[in-house]
N, C-alpha and C positions, 0 to 999 in steps of 0.2 A: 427561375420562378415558373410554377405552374400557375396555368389560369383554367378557370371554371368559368363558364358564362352560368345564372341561376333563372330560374323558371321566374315570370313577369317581373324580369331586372334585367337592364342593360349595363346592370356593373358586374364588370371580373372579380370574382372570390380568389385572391391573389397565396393560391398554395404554396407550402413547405419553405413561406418566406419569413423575415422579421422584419417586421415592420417596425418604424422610428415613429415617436412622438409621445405625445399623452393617451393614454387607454380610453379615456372618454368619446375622445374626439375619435380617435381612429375605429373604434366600434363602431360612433354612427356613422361612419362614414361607409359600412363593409353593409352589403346586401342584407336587408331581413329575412330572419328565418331561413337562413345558409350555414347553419353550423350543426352536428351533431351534440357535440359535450365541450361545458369548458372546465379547464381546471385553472382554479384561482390561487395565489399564494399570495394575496395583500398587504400590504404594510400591518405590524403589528402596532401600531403606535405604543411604541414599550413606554414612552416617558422616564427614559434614564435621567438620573443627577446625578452628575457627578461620574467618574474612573471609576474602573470597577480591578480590581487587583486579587489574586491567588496570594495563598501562606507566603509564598517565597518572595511575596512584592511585587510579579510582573504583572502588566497589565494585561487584561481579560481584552482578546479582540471582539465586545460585542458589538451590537447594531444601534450605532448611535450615528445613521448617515443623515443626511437630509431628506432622503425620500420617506423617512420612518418618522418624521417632525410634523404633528400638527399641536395647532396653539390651544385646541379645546376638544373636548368629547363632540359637541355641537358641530366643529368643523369635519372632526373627522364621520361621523352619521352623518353628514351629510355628503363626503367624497363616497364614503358607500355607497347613496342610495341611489346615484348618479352614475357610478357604474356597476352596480345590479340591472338599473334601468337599462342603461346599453346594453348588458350583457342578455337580459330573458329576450329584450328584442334581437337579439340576432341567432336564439334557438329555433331551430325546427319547433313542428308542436309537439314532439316524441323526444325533444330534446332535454338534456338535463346538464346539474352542474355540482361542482365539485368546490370546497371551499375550506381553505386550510388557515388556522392560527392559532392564539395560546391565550390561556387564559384573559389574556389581556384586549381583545378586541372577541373573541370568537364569540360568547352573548350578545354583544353589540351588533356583529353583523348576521350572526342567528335569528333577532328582531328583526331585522330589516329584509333579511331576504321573504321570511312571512309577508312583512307589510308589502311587499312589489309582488305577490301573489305567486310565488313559489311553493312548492309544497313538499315539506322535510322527509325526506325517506328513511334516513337514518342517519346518527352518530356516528364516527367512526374515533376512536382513538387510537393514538400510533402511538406505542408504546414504544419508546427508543430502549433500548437491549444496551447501550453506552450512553447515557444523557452527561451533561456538564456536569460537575459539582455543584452546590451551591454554597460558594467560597465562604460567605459570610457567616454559615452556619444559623442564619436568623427564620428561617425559613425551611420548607420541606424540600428537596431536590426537584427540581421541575423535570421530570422525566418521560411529561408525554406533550403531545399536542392533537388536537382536537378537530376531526375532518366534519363537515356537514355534505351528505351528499343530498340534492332535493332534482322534482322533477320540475318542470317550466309550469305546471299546473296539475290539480288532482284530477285524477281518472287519465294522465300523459301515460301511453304508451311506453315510457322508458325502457332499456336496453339495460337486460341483467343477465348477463353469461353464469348462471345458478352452477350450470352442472360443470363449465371449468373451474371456477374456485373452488366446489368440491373437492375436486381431482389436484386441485394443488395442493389440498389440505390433509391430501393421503384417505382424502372418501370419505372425509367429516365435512358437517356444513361447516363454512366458513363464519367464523365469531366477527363482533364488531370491535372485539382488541385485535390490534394488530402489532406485533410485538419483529420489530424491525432494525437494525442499528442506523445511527447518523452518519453523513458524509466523513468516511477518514480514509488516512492511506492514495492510493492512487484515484482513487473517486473524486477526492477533496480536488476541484479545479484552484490552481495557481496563477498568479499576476506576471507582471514580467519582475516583481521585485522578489517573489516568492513569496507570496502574502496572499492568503485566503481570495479567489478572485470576488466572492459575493458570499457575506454570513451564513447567509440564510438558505444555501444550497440545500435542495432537497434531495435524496437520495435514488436512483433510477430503480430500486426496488419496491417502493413506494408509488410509482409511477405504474411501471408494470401492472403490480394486479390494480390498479384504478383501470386501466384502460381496458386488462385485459378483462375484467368484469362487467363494465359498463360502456363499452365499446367493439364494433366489428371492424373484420377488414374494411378499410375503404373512408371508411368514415372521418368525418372533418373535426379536429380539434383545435379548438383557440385556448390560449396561453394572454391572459389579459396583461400581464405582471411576469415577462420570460424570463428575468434573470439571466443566468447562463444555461440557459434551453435544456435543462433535465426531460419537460416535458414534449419539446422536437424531437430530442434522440432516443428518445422511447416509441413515441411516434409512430418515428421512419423506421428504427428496426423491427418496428410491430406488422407494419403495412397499412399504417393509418397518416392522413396526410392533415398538417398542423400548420396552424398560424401562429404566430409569438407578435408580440406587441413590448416594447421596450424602449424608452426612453434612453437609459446612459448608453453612450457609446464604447465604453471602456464593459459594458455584459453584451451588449451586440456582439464584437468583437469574437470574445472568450465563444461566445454559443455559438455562432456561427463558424470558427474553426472546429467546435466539438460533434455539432452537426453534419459537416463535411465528412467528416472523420467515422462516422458511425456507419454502419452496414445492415442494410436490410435482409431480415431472416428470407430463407425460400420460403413458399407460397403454401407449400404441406406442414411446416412450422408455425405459422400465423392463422391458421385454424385449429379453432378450440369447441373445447365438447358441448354441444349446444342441450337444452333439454330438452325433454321428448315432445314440451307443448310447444315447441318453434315446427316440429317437423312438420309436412304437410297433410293435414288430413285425408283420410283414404275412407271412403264407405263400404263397410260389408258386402254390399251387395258388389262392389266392383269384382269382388272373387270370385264369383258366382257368374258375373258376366263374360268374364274372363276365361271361365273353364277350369279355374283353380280349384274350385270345390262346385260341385255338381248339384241340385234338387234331389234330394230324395238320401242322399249322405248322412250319414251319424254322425251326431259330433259328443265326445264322451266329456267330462270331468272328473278329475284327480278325485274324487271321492265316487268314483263310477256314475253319476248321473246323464242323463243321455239325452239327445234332444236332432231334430231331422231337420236337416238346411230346406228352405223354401226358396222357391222361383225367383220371388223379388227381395231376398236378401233378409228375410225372416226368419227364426225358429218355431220348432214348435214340439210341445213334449207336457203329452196328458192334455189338462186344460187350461196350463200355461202357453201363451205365444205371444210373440213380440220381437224386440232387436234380441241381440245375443247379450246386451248389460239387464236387459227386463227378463229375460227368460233363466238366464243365472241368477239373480237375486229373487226371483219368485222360488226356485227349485231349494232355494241355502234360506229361504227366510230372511232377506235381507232386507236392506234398505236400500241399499246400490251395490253393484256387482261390474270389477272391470272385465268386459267378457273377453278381451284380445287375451288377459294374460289368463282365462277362465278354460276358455274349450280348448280341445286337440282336434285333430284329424288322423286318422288312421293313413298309414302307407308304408310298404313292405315290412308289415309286420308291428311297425314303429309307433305308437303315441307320437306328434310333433303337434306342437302350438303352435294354431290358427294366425299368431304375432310375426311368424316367417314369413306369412305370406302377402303381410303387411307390408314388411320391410323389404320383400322383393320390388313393391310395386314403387316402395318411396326414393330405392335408391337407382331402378330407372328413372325416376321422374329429377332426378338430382343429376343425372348424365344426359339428358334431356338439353339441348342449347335452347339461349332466350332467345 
């Protein structure tokens, strides 16, 4: 077990462990406001009656455990709001959360997480690419299930990796259907009887891009509801360090062998494409101070317009002058003007955009030690 000591807390944030008991309990027990992101997979209170059987007679293995049993809508709104409450309190303030279910609870805890002051960022549906049948034919196929992802409050800084989902999606933004297959095949974790070790296994590709979206290296994710630790061994091969919270000892068990088992990518692997408003800001005039571009320098525009670098990092061209965003949307009629990706600079011979010499100075300052 890794331990973290947290800023005015004398309690260890007990890393890359699973923890035993009830979620409630063991949340308020964990330092506040020590957590990055949770992702939740809570009981779906399906309220089955009765077997559920296929054409052929056999019985459907669904989720009719005890953990998925409440006696009323009232009890179960209220196991929700009880650990929402533990859950926001153990977000950072930039922290956010993740919440998955089906029809059957996910308006219910949708309400609730509004009412504890969370603020919904988006839908997500996962659209399963293989869902069940739906044997009785009385009904449409249930083929998707329903993510909420929200921040711990509006105006929260939240952590949204834009330009790697892009880049996953082949350079399309990423939609909020997600069209994904369910656990089968060698995924499907087994008992020792060979029997489904937990229904309700989520998929590790499902996992992936939640974390890798809304999470960086390093960062602490809690699992309120582990199951068999989908969300540990994503995790740890991501380079993101996880808590799990699990009551049965018979998913302890399973997760914690699959955990073991799982391998952390190298360290150029687990960096992903950030967007260009994470990088760190660079002022014009640093070029200038620098020697990169000179006073008294031209600077052209792809449509020939022209304009002379000034001492303190100004332009200036005719009876326009200002930054290089004012002096380019004055020269085009504009209303705003990006000027990094606007002017060039002349050198042997060459047109090259003023944007290189940006990115010279960001990715010294990115080799730079803290």
């Amino acid at each position: 077990m890794n331990v973290k000591n947290t800023e005015n807390s004398g309690v260890e944030l007990p890393l890359n462990t699973i923890l035993s008991g009830d979620c409630i309990e063991v949340m308020n027990s964990l330092p506040e406001g020590s957590v990055d992101l949770i992702f939740a997979d809570p009981p779906y209170n399906l309220q089955l009656k009765g077997d559920l059987h296929r054409p052929d007679n056999s019985q459907v293995d669904a989720v009719d455990d005890h953990w998925d049993q409440f006696s009323s809508f009232a009890v179960y709104d209220e196991f929700t709001r009880e650990w929402l409450k533990a859950a926001r309190r153990l977000l950072k303030p930039n922290g956010a959360i993740w919440v998955i279910g089906s029809y059957h609870n996910i308006f219910r805890v949708g309400s609730v997480l509004q009412d504890t002051g969370f603020w919904i960022l988006n839908d997500v549906v996962w659209r399963k690419s293989n869902p069940m049948p739906n044997f009785r034919g009385m009904r449409l196929t249930n083929a998707h299930e329903t993510m909420i992802w929200a921040s711990k409050s509006e105006g929260a800084k939240y952590t949204f990796n834009y330009e790697a989902l892009k880049a996953m999606n082949d350079g399309v933004q990423m939609r909020s259907d997600w069209v994904l297959p369910i656990c089968t095949g060698h995924e499907r974790l087994k008992d020792e009887q060979g029997e489904k070790a937990h229904p309700t296994q989520k998929p590790e590709s499902l996992l992936h891009r939640i974390l890798m979206g809304s999470t960086n290296p390093g960062d602490v994710v809690l699992d309120p509801f582990f199951g068999t630790g989908t969300t540990g061994a994503v995790a740890k091969m991501m380079g993101r360090d996880f808590i799990g919270i699990e009551r049965e000892e018979a998913y302890r068990k399973v997760a914690q062998r699959r955990i073991d088992a799982a391998r952390r990518y190298d360290s150029d692997a687990i960096n992903v494409s950030k967007s260009k408003r994470a990088e760190p800001r660079v002022p014009f005039g640093q070029l200038i101070e620098r020697g990169m571009l000179r006073p008294g320098e031209v600077l052209t525009s792809p449509r020939g317009k022209t304009a002379k670098v000034r001492a303190d990092g100004t332009l200036v061209s005719g009876d326009a002058a200002g930054s290089i965003h004012q002096v380019g949307a004055a020269l085009e009629g504009a209303p705003s003007c990006n000027g990094w990706a606007y002017w060039n600079f002349r050198r042997d011979g060459k047109d090259v955009s003023i944007d290189l010499l940006r990115q010279q100075i960001r990715s010294e300052m990115r080799q730079r030690p803290n």
